[in-house]
N, C-alpha and C positions, 0 to 999 in steps of 0.2 A: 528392473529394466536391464535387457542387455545392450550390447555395445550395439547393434545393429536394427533396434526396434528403431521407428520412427515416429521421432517426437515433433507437437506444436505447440511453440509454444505464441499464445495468444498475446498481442501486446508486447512482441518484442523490442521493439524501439522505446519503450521508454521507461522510467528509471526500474522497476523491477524485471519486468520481461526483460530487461537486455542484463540486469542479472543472474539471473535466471541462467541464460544463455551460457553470460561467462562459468559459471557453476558448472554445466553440463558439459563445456569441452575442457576444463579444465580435470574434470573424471574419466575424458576421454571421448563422450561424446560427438559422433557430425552427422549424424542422419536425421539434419534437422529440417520438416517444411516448417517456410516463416512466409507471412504475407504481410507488407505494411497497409496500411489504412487507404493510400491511395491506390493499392490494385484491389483490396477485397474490405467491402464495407459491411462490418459484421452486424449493422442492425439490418439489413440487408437478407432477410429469410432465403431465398432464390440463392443469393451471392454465396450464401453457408451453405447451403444444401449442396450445391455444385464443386463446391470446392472439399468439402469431405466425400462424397460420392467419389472424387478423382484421386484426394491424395491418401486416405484411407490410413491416418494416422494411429498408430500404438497406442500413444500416452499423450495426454493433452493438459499446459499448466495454461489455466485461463486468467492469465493477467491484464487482459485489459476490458480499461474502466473508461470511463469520462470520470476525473478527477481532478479538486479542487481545492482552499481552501473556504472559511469562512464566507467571505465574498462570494466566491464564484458559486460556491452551494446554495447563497441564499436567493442569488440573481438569477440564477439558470436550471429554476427548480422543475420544471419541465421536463427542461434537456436532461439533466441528470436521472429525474424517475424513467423516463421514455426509453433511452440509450443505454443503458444500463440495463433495463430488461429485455430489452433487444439484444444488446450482444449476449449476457449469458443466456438468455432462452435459445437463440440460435445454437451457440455453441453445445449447451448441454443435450439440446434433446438430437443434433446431429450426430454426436458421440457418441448417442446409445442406438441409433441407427444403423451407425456404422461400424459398431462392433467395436469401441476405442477400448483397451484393456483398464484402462484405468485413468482418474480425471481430479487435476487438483484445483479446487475451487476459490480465489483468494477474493478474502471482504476486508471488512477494515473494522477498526474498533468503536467507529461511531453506531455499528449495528445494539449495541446497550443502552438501558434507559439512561436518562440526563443524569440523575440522579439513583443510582442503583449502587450499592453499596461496595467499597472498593478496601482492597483492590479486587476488578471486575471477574467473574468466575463465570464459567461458561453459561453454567446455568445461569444467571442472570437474565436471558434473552427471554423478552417480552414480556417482562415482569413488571414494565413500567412505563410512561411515557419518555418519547426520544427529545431530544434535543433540536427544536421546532427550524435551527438553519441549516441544520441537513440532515432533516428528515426525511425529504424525497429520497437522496443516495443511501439513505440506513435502510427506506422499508426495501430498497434495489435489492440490498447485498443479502437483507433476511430473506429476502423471496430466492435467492442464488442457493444459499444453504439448505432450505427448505424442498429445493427442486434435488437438488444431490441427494438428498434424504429418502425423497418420494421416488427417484428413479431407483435409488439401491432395494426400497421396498418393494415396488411393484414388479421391478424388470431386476433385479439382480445384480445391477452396477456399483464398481466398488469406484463412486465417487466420492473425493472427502472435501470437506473446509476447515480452512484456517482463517484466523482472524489477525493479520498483525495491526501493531500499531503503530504511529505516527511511526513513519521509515524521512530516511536522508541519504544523500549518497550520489554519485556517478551520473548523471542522468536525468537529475533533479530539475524544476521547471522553476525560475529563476525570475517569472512574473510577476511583479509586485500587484496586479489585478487578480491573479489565477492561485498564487505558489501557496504552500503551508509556510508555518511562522518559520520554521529554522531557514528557510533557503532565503526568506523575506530578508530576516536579521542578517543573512550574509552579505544579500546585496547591498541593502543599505550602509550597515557597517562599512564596508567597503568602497561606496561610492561617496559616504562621508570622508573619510580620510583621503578618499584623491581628491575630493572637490573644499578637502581645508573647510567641511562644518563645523560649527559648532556645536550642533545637538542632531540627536540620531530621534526621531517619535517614534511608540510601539503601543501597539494597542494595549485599550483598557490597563487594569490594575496592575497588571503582571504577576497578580498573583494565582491564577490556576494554575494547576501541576500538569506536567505532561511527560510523559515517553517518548525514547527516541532511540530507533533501532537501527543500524546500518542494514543498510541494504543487502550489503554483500552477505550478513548474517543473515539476514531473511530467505536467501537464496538459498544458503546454505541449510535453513529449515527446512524450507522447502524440498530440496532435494532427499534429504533425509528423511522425512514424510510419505514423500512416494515412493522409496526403499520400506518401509517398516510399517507404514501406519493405515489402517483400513478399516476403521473403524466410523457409524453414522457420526451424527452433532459438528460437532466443531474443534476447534484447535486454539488458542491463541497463542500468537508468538511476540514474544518481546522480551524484556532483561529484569523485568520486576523492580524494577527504579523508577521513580519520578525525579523532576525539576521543575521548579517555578521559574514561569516565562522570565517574568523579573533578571531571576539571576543564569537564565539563558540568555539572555541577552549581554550583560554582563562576562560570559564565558566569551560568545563571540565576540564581543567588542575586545576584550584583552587578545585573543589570537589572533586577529585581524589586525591591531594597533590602532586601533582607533583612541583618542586621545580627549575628545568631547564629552557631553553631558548627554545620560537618557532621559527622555520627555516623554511621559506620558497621556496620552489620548483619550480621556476618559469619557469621551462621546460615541465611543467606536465600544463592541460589545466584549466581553471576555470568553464568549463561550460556554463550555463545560467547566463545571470549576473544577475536577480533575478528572484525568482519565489515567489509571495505570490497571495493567492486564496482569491476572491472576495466572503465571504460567508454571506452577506446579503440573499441572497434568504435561503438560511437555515436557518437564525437566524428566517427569517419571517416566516417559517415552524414550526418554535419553539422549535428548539436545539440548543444551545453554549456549547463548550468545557468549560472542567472545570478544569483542572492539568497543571496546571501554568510547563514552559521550567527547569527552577532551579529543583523543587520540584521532576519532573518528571526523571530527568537525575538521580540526588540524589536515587530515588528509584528502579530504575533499576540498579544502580551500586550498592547499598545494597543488591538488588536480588543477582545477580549474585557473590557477595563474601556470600551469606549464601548457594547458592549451590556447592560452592569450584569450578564454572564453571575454575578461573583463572588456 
């Protein structure tokens, strides 16, 4: 990319498109078009059409999703298949319309089967049955990769994907109806200790394993991906480490100071019983995450008391 191509990036407002962002002017970047959701609605075919026809974007990182976690996947399994193939079917096939030089596809790592053997390798994909409470946004994001794939074969477009996983960070969605587990565990932790509880509940056993990537890392893949990397399939990005929820919870209860007992919810479901991403084929690409799980949690809970967010 040079300094002067114009880039969009999709989904900028929220927590990875606005890193993203930060990423880009931080390498110098500002030839950015951005549209949030209340002026251009990207399931919206007419809406997409019109608005690349006019701003005739270089490079395009399509970060936005309808995203959730457990809950809101299993609630709003509609909305998640329907929207999700709406904004990237718009975005992708306008791109190749409109001549975009290059297009970075982000999915998430719930795209592998429930149980597909870990840590998850790219190849893994479709080797199995998915994980039944968010399975409408897995088959979304396989049909996202799958289009990137078909357009680079048919039409010649060097679109790619990556897969990260579970991310935290800046930006993060802090709904105890909507959020993933880590942002959950911060609220709560949090609201436990001002409100003097004595026990914090977290779902199911706590014992699946998970990954947890800073965002700002992911940004930082990203950006280095659309410098170096153009290759079909996919990508995944993350740090090759797990955690059990258990003693994630436990991490943020001690940074947080929370000073009560964890309660476990064993009516509520576990999920995946683990998910960590096989990121050898990146490392050999020539990116590793660098913001160590402690450090990272730590700075995003500083963030958010220097914005009085609480």
């Amino acid at each position: 990319m040079d300094k002067q191509d114009k880039i969009y990036v999709a989904g900028h407002r929220g927590m990875v498109g606005s890193a993203i962002v930060r990423k880009l002017q931080q390498e110098g970047f500002d030839n950015f078009v951005l549209r949030a959701s209340s002026e251009l609605d990207l399931r919206n075919q007419a809406q997409v059409q019109s608005f690349f026809a006019q701003e005739k974007p270089d490079y395009v990182f399509l970060a936005a999703a309808k995203v959730g976690g457990i809950l809101a996947n299993n609630t709003y399994r509609a909305e998640f298949l329907y929207d999700n193939l709406m904004i990237q079917n718009n975005i992708i096939h306008n791109s190749y319309l409109n001549g975009v030089k290059k297009l970075l596809f982000l999915g998430s790592s719930c795209i592998y089967p429930k149980l597909a053997p870990q840590p998850l390798q790219e190849d893994a994909l479709l080797t199995g049955v998915l994980e039944p409470t968010n399975e409408p946004y897995a088959i979304a994001k396989i049909a996202g990769i799958k289009m990137c794939d078909a357009y680079r074969a048919q039409f010649g477009c060097n679109y790619i994907s990556c897969m990260p996983t579970n991310l935290y960070g800046p930006n993060d969605n802090y709904d105890l109806e909507k959020s993933h587990v880590l942002p959950a565990l911060i609220r709560k932790f949090h609201e436990a200790k001002k409100n003097n509880l004595p026990t914090v509940t977290i779902w199911g056993t706590g014992s699946p394993l998970r990954e947890f990537l800073h965002v700002d890392d992911l940004a930082d893949a990203c950006y280095y991906l659309m410098q170096t990397y153009n290759e079909p399939g996919l990508v995944n990005i993350g740090v090759g480490e797990d955690i059990s929820i258990k003693d994630l919870a436990h991490l943020v209860k001690n940074i947080i100071g929370f000073e009560g007992e964890i309660v476990h919810d064993l009516t509520k479901p576990d999920g995946t019983p683990r998910k960590l991403m096989d990121v050898s084929k990146l490392h050999r690409a020539g990116w590793k995450a660098k913001i160590a799980l402690e450090e990272g949690i730590k700075s995003v809970y500083d963030g958010l008391k220097g914005q009085n967010w609480f």
